[in-house]
BANU-709187 format. One line per 3 residues: number of its first residue (from 1); their letters; for each residue x, y, z of N, C-alpha, C. Coordinates in Angstrom, 2 decimals. Each point is the difference from the previous one (the first is absolute). Layout:
// BANU-709187
NUM) A) X:Y:Z:X:Y:Z:X:Y:Z ~ ...
***
This chain:
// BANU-709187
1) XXX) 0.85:-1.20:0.00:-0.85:1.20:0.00:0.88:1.24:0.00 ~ -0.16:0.96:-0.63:0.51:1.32:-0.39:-0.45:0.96:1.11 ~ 0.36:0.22:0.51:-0.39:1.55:1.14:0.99:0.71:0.07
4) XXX) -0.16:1.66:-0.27:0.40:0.68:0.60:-0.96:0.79:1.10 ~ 0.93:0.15:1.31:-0.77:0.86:0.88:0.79:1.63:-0.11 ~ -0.51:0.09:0.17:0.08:1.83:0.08:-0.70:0.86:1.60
7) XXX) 1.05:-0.18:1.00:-0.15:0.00:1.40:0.75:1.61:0.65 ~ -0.82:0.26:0.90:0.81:1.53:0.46:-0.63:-0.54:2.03 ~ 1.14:0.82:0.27:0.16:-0.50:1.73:-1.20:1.26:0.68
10) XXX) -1.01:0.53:-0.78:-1.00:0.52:0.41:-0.88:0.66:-0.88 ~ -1.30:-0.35:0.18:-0.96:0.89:-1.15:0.17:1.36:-0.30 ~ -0.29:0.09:-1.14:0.25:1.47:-0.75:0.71:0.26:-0.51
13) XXX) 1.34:-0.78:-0.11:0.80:0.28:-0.81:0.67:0.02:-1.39 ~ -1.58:-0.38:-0.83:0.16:-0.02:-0.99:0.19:-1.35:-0.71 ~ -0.47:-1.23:0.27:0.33:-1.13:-0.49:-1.06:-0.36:-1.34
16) XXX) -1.01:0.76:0.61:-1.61:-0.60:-0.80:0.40:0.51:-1.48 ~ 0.60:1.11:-0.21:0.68:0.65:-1.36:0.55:-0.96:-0.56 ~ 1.31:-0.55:0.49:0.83:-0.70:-0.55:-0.82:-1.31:0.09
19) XXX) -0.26:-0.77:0.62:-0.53:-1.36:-0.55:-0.94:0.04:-1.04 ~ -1.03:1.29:-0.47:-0.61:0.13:-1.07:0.44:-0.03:-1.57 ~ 0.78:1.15:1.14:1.36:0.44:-2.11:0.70:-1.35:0.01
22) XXX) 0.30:-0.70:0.91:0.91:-1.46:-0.79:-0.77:-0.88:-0.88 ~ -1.65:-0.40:0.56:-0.61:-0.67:-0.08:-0.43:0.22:-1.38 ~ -0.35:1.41:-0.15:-0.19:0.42:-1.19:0.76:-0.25:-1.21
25) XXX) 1.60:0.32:0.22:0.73:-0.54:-0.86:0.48:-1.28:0.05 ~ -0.53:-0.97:0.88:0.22:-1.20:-0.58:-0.94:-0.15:-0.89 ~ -1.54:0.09:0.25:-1.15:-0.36:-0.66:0.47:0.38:-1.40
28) XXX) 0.40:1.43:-0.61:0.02:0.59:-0.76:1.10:-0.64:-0.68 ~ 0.82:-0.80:0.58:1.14:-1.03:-0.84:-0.34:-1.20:-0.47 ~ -1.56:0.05:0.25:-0.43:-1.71:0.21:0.05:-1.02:0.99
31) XXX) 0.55:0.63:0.96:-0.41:-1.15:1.06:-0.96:-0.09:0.76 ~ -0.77:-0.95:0.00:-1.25:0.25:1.12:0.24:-0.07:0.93 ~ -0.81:0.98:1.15:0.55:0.50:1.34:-1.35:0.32:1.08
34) XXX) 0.17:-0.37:1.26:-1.09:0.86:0.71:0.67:0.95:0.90 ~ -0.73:0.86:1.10:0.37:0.75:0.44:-0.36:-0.16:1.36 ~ 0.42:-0.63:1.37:-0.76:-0.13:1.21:0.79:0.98:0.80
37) XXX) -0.94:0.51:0.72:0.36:0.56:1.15:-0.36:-0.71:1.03 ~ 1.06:-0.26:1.18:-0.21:-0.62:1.24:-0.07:1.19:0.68 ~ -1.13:-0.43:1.22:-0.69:0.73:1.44:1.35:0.93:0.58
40) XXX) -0.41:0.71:0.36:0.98:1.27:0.68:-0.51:0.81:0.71 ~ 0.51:-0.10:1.78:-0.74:0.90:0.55:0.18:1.52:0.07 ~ -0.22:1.04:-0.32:0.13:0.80:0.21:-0.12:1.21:-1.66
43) XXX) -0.05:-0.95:-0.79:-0.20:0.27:-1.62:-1.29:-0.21:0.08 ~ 0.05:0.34:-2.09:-0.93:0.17:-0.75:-0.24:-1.43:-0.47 ~ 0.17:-0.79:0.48:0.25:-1.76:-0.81:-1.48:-0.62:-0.63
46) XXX) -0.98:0.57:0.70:-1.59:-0.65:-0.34:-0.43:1.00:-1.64 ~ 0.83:1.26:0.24:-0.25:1.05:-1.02:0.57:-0.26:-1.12 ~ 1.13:-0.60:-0.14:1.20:-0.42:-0.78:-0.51:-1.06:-0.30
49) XXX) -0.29:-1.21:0.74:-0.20:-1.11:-0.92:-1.73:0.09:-1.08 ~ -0.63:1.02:0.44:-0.93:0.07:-0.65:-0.27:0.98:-1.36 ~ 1.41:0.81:0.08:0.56:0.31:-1.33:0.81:-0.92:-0.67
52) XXX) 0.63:-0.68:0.53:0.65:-1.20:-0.72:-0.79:-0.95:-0.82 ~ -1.47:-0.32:0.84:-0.95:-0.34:-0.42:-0.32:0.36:-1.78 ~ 0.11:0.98:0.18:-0.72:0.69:-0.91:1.20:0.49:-1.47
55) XXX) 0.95:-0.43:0.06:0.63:0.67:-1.58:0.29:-1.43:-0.22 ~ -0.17:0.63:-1.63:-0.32:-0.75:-1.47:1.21:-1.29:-0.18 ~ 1.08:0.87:0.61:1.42:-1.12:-0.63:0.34:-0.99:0.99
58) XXX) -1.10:-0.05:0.91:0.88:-0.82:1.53:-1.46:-0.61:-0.08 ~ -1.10:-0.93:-0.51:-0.91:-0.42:0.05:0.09:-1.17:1.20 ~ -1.06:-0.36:0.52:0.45:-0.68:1.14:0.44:0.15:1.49
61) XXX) 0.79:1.39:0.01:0.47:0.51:0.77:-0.93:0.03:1.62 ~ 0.30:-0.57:1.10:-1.26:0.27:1.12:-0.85:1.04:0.44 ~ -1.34:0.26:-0.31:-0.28:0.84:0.76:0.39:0.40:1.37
64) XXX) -0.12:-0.54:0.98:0.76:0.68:1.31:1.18:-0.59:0.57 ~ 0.27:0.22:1.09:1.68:-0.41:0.77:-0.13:-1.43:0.34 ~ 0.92:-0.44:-0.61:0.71:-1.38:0.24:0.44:-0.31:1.48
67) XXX) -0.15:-0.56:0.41:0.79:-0.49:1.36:1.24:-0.95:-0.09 ~ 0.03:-0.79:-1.32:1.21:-0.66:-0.74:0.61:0.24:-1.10 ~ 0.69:-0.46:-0.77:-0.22:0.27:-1.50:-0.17:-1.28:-0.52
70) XXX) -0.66:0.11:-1.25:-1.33:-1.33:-0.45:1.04:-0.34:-0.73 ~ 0.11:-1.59:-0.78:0.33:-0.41:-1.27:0.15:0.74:-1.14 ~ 0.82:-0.16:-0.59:-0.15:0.88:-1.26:-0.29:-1.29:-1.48
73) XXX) -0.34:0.03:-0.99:-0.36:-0.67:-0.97:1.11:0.11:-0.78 ~ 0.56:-1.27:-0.68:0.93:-1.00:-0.72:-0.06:1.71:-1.35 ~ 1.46:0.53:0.07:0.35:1.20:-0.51:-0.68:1.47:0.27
76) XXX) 0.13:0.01:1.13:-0.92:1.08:0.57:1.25:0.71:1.49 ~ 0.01:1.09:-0.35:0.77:1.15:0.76:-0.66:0.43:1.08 ~ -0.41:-0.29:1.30:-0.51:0.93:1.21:0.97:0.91:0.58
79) XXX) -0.63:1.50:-0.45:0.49:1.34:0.83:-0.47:0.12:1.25 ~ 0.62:-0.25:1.09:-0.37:0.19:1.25:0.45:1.04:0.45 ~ -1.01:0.73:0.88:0.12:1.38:1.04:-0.21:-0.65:1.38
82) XXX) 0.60:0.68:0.73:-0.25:-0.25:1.48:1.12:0.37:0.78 ~ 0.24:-0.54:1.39:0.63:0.89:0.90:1.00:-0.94:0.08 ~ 1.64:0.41:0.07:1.13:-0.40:-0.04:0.28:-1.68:0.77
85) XXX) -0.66:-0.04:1.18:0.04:-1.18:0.61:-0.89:-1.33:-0.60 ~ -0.51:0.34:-1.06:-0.73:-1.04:-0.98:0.92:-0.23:-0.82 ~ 1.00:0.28:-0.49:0.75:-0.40:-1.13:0.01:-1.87:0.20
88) XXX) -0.15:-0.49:-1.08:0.01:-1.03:0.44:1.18:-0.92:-0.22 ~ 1.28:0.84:-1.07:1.10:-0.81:-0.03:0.19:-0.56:-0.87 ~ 0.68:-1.13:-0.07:0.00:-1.04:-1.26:0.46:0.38:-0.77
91) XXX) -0.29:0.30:-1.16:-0.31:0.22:-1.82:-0.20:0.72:-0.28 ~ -0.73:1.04:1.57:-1.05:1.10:-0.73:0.88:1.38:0.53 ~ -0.28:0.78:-1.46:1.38:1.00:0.27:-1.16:1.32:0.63
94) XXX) 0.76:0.58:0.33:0.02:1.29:1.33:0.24:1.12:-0.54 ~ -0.98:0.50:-0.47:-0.01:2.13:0.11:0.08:0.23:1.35 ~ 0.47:0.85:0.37:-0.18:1.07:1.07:0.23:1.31:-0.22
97) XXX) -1.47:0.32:0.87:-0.72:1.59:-0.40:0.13:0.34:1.00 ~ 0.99:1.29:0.32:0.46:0.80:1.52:-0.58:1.46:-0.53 ~ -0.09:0.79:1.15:-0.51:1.41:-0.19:1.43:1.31:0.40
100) XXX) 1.15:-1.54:0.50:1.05:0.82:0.28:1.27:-1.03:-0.54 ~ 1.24:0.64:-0.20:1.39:-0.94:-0.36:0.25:-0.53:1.23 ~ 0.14:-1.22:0.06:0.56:-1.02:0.70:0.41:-1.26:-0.53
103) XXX) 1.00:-0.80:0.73:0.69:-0.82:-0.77:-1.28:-1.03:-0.36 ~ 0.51:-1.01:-1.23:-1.02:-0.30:-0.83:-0.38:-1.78:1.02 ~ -1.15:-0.20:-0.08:0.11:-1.02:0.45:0.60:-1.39:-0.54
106) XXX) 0.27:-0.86:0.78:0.54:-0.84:-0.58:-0.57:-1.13:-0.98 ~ 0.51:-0.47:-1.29:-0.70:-0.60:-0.71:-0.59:0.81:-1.27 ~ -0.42:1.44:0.39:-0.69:0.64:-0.81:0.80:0.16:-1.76
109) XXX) -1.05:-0.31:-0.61:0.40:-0.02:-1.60:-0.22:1.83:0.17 ~ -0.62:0.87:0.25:-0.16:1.35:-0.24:-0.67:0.74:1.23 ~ 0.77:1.05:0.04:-0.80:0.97:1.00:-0.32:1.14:-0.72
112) XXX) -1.05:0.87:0.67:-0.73:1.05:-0.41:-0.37:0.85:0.75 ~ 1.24:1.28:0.38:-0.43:0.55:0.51:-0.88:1.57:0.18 ~ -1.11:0.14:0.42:-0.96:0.88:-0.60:0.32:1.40:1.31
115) XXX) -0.27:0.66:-1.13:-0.22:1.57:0.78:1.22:0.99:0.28 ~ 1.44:-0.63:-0.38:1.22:0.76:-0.41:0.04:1.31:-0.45 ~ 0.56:0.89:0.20:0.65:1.52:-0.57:0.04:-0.88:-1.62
118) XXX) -0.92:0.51:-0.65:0.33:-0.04:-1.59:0.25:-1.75:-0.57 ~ -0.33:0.20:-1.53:-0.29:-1.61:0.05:1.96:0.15:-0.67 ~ 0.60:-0.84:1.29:1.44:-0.54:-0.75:0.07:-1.14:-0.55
121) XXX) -1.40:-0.63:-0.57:0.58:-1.33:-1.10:-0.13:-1.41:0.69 ~ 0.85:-0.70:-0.48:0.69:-1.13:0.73:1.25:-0.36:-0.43 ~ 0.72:-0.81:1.03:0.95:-0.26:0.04:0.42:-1.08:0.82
124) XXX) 1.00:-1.21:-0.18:0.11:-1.65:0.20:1.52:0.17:-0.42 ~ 0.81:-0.87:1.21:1.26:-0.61:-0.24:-0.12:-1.32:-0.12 ~ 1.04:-0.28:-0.24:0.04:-1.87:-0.43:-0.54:-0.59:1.65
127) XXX) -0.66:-1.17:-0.33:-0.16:-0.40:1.13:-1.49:0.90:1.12 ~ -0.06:1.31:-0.32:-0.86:0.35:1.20:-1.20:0.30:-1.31 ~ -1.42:-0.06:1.15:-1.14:0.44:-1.05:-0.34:1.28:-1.17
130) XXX) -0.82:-0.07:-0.53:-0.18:1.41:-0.95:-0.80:0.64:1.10 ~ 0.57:1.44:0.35:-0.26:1.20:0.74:-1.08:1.04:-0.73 ~ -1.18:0.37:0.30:-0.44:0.87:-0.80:-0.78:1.18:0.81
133) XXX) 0.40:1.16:-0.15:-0.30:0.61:0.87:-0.97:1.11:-0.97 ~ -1.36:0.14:0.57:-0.94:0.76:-0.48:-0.71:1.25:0.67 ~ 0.95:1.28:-0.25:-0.50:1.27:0.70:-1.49:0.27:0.08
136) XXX) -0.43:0.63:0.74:-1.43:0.63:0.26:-0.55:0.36:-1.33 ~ -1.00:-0.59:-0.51:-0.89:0.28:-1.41:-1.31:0.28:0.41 ~ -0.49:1.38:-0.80:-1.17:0.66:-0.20:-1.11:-1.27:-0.61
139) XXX) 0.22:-0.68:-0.35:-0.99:-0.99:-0.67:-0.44:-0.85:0.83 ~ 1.11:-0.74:0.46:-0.25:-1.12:0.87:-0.26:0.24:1.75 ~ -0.01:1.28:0.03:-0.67:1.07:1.61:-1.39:0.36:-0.07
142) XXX) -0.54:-0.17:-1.75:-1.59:0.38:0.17:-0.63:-0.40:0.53 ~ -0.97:0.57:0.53:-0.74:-0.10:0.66:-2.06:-0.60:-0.67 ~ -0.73:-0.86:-0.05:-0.91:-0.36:-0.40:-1.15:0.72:0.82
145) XXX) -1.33:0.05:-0.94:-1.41:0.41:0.44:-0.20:-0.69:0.93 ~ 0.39:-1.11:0.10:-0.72:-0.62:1.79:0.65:0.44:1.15 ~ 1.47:-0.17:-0.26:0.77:0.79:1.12:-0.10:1.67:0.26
148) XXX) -0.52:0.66:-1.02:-0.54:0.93:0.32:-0.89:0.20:0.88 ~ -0.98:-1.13:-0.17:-1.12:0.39:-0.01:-0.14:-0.22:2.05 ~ 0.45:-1.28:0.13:0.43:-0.24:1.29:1.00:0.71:0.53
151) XXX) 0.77:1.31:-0.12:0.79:0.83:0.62:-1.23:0.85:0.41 ~ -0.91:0.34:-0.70:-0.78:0.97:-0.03:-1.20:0.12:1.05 ~ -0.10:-1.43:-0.32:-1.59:-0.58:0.11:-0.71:0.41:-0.52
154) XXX) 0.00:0.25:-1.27:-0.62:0.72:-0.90:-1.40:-0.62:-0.43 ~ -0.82:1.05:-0.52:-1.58:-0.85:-1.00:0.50:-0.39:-1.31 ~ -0.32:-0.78:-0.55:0.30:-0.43:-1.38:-1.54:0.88:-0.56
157) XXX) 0.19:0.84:-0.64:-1.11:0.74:-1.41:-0.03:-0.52:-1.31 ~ 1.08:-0.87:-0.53:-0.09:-0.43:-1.11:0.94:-1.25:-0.11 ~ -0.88:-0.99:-0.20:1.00:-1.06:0.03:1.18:-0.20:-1.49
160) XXX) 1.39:-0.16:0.09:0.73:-0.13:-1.19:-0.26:-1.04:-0.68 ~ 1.01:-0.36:-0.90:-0.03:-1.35:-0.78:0.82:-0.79:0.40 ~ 1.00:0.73:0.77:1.14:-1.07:0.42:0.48:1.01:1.79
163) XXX) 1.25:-0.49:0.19:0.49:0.33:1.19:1.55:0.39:-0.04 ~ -0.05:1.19:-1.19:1.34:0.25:-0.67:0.67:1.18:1.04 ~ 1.42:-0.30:0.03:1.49:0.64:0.85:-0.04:1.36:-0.64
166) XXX) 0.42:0.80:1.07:0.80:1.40:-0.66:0.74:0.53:0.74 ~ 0.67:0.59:-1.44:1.28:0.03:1.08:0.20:1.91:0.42 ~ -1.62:0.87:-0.26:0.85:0.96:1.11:-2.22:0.53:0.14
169) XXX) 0.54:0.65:0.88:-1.17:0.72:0.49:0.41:1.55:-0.04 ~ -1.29:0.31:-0.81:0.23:1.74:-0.82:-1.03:0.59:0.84 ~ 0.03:1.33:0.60:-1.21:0.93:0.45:-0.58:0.48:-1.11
172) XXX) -0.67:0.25:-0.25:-0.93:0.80:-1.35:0.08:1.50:0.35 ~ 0.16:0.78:-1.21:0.53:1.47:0.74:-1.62:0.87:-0.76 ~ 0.11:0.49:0.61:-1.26:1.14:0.22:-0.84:0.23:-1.36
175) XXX) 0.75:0.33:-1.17:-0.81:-0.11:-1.19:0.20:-1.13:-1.02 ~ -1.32:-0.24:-0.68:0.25:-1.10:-0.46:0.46:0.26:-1.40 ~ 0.39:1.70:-0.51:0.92:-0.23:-1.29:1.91:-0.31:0.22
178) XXX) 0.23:0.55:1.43:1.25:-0.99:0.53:-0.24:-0.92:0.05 ~ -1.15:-0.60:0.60:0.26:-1.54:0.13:0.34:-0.83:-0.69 ~ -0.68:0.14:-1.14:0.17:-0.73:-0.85:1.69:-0.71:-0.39
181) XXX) 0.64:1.57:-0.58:1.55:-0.51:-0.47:0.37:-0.72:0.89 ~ 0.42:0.56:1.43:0.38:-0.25:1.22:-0.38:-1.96:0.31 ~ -0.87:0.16:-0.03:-0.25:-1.11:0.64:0.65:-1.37:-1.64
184) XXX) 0.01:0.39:-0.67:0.10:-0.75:-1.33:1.90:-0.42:0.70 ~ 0.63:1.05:0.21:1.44:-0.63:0.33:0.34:-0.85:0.89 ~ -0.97:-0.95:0.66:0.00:-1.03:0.65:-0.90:-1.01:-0.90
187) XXX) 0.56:-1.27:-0.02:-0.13:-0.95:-0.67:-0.94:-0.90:0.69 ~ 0.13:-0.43:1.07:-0.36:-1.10:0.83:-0.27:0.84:1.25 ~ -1.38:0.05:0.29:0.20:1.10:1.49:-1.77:-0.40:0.04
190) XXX) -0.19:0.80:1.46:-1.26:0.04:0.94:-0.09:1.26:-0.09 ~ -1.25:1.03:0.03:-0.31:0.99:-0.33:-0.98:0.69:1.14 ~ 0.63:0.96:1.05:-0.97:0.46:1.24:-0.27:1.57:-0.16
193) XXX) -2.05:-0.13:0.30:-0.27:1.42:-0.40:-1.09:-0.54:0.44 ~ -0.39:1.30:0.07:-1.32:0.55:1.39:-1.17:-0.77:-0.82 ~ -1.20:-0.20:0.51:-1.57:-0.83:-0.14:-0.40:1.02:-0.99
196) XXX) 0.00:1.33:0.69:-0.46:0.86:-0.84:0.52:0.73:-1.48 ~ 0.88:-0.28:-0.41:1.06:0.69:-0.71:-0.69:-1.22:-1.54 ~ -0.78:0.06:-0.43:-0.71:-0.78:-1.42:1.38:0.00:-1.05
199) XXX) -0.17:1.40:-0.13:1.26:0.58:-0.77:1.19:-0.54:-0.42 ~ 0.42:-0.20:1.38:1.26:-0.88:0.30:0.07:-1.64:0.03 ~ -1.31:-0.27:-0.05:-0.11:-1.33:0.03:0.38:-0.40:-1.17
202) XXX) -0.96:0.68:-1.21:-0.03:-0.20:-1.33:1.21:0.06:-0.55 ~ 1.31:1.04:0.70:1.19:0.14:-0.75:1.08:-1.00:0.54 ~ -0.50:-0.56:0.87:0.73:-1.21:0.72:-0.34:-1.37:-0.98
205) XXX) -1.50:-0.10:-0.36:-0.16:-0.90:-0.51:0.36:-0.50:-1.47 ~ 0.80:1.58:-0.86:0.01:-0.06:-1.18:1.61:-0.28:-0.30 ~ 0.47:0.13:1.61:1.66:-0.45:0.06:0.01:-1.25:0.31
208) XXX) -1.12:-0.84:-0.56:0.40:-1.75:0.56:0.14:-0.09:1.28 ~ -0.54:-0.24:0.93:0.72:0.04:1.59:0.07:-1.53:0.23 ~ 0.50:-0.39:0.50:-0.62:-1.62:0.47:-0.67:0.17:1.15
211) XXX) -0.20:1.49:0.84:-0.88:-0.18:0.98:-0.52:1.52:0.11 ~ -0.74:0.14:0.78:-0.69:1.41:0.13:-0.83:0.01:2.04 ~ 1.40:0.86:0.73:-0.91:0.32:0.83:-0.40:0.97:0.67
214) XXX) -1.14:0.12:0.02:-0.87:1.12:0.80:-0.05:0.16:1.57 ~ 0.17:1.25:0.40:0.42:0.27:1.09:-1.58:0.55:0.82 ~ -0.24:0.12:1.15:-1.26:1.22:0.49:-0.65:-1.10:0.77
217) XXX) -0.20:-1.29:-0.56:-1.31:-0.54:0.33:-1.22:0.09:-0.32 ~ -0.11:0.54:-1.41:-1.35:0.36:-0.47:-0.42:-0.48:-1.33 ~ -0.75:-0.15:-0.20:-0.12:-1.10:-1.39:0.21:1.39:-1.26
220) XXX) 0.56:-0.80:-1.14:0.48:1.22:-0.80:-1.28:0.65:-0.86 ~ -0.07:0.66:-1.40:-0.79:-0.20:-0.82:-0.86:-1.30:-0.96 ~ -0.73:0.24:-0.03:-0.68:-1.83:-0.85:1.02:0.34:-1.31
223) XXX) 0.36:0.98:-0.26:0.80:-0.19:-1.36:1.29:-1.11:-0.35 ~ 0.30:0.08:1.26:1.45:-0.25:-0.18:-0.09:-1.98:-0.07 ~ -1.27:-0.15:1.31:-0.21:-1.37:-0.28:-0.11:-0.93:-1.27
226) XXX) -0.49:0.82:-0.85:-0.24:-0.37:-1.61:1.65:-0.24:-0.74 ~ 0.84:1.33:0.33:1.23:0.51:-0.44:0.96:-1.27:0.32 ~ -0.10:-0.26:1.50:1.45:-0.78:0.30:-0.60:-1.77:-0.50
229) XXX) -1.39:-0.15:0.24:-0.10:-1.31:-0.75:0.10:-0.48:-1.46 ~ -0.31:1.15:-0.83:0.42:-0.10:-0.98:1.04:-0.30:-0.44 ~ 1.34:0.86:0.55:1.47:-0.32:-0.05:0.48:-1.11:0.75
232) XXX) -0.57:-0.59:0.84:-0.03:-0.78:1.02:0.99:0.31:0.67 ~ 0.07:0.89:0.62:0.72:0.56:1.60:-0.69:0.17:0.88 ~ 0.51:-0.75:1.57:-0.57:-0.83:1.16:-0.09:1.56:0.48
235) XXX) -0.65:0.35:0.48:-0.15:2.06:0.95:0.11:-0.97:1.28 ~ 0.47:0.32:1.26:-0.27:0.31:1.16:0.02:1.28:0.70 ~ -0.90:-0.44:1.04:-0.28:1.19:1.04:0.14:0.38:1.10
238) XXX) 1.05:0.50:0.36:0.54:0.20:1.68:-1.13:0.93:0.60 ~ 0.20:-0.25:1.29:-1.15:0.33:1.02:0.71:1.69:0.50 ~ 1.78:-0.04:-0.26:0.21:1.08:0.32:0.51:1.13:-1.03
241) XXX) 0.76:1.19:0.22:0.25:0.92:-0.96:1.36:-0.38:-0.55 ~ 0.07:0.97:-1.20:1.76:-0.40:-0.71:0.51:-0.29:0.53 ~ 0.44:0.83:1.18:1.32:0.33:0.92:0.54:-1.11:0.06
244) XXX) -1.33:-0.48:1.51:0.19:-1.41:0.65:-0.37:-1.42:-0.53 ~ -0.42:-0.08:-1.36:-0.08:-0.72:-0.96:1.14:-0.35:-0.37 ~ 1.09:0.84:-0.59:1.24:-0.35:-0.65:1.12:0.34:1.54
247) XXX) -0.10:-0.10:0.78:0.68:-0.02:1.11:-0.66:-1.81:0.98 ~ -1.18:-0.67:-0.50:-0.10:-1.14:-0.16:0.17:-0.85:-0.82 ~ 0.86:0.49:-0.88:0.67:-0.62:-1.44:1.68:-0.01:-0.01
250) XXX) 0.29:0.78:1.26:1.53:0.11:-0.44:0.71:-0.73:-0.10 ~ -0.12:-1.31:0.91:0.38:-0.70:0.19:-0.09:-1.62:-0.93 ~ -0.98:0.28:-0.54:-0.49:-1.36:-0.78:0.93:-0.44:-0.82
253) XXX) 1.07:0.51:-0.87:0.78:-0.75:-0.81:1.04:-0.62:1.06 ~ 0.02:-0.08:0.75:1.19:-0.63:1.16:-0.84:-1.79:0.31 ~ -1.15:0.17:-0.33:-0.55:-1.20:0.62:-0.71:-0.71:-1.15
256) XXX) 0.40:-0.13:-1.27:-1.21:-0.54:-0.98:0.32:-1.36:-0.43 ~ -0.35:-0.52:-0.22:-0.46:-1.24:-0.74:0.47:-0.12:-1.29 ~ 0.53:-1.16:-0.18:0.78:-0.30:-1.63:-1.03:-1.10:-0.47
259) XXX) -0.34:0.85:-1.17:-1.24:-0.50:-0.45:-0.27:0.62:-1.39 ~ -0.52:-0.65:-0.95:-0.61:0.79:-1.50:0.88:0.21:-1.39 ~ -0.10:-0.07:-1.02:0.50:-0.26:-0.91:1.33:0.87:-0.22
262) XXX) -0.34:1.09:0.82:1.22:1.48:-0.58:0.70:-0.02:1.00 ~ 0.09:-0.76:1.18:1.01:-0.10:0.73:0.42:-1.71:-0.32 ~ -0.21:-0.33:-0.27:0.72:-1.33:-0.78:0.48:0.46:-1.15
265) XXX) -0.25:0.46:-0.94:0.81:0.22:-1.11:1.30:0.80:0.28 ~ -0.17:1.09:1.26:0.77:0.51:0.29:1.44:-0.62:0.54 ~ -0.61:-0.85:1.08:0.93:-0.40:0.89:0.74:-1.07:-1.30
268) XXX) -0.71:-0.60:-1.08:0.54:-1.25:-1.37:1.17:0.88:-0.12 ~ -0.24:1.46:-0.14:1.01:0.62:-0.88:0.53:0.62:0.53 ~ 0.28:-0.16:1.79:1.14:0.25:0.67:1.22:-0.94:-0.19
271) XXX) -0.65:-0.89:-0.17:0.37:-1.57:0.47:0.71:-0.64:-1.37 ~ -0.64:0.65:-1.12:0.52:-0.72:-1.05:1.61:0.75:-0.34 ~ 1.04:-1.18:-0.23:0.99:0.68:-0.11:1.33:-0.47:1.28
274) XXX) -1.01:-0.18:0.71:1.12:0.43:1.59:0.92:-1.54:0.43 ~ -0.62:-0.89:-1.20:0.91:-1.78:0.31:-0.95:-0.65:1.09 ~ -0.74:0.77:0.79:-1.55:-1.24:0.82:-0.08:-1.11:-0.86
277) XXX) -1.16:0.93:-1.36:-0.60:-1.55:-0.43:0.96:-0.95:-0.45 ~ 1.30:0.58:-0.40:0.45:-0.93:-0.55:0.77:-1.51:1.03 ~ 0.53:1.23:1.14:0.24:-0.78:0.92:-1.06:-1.34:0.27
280) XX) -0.93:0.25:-0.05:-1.13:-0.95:0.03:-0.54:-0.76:-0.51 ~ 0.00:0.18:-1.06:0.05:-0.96:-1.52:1.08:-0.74:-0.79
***
């Protein structure tokens, strides 16, 4: 049986990224592969395996946390996530995902370490693992409509189509013939402006937002309800004002969830290049 685990000595540090992007590029080489996440206390592990669940190239993959890791099927690759003291040894080679440099564990085919001053690459001497160290990225820090929505405790006003990342949160500025340009120079972003401000809604909505939220506590115009479903952007509604709205947001990219197509492609194309996969393959 083929396993790699992909293990970090505490949640959060970024493992759920990397066991995706490998998994991905094995699939994408032809090998069939699943994706389990084993139980972890203090993580996202029930959240994770139920995105694992769910993409196209890892079919099979468990819906929720493993308490073992299962059989794998006669030419079949299992990507395992879970917490460092599960490694199970043997055959099965060893990522390790740290949030800081420390010496590499032993055994390990590759380490990965996340959240570095600037991405320096990777780098491997004879004999010791491939090193890959991946600085702080705007992509893979976004933040999603649910985690919003639970910082907030927000009302949902319009349900989205999906539960898409962004990676910045823009204030909407006072008129909506600024708004417009303004808000257009962010690509991927969440968009905060008053219940009452129609105006501004509309020029938020014509910059693509992946999210739209309203501040006051007051339900907005019926216009806009028509507006953001159409485009299908999720609106929420905080109970309080700008201020303390985005002063209950400050914090959210420090704590998010690796999850969704644009932070996987992202983290593929940190990754591609750096001697991991190859190490692994």
């Amino acid at each position: 049986m083929a396993v790699i685990f992909v293990g970090s000595a505490q949640p959060g540090e970024g493992k759920t990224g990397v066991a995706a992007a490998i998994a991905r590029k094995l699939a994408y080489s032809g090998v069939p592969v699943r994706l389990v996440r084993l139980a972890e206390e203090g993580g996202n592990a029930a959240a994770d395996a139920a995105w694992f669940g769910s993409l196209d190239f890892a079919p099979g993959s468990p819906t929720e946390a493993a308490g073992a890791i299962p059989s794998a099927a006669a030419g079949e690759t299992l990507v395992v996530e879970g917490p460092l003291p599960a490694y199970p040894g043997g055959d099965a080679k060893l990522v390790v995902v740290a949030a800081e440099k420390k010496p590499a564990a032993a055994g390990a085919s590759a380490v990965v370490v996340t959240g570095v001053d600037g991405l320096a690459g990777a780098r491997a001497t004879e004999g010791t693992p491939v090193v890959v160290e991946l600085g702080e990225d705007r992509a893979l820090a976004g933040f999603s409509v649910s985690e919003a929505k639970a910082a907030l405790n927000a009302e949902v006003l319009v349900e989205g189509d999906s539960d898409p990342t962004s990676d910045h949160l823009v204030i909407a500025p006072i008129g909506s013939d600024a708004g417009q340009p303004y808000l257009r120079r962010f690509d991927s972003k969440a968009v905060v402006v008053r219940f009452d401000k129609t105006d501004q809604h509309l020029a938020a909505l014509k910059s693509r937002p992946n999210l739209l939220i309203l501040t006051g506590g007051r339900r907005p115009s019926e216009y806009l309800f028509d507006a953001a479903s159409a485009n299908g952007v999720p609106v929420l509604l905080s109970r309080t004002d700008t201020e303390n709205t985005v002063i209950a947001l400050e914090g959210i990219f420090d704590h998010t969830r690796f999850h969704g197509d644009r932070k996987l492609d992202r983290m593929a194309e940190l990754l591609e290049g750096s001697g991991l996969f190859e190490a692994l393959t």
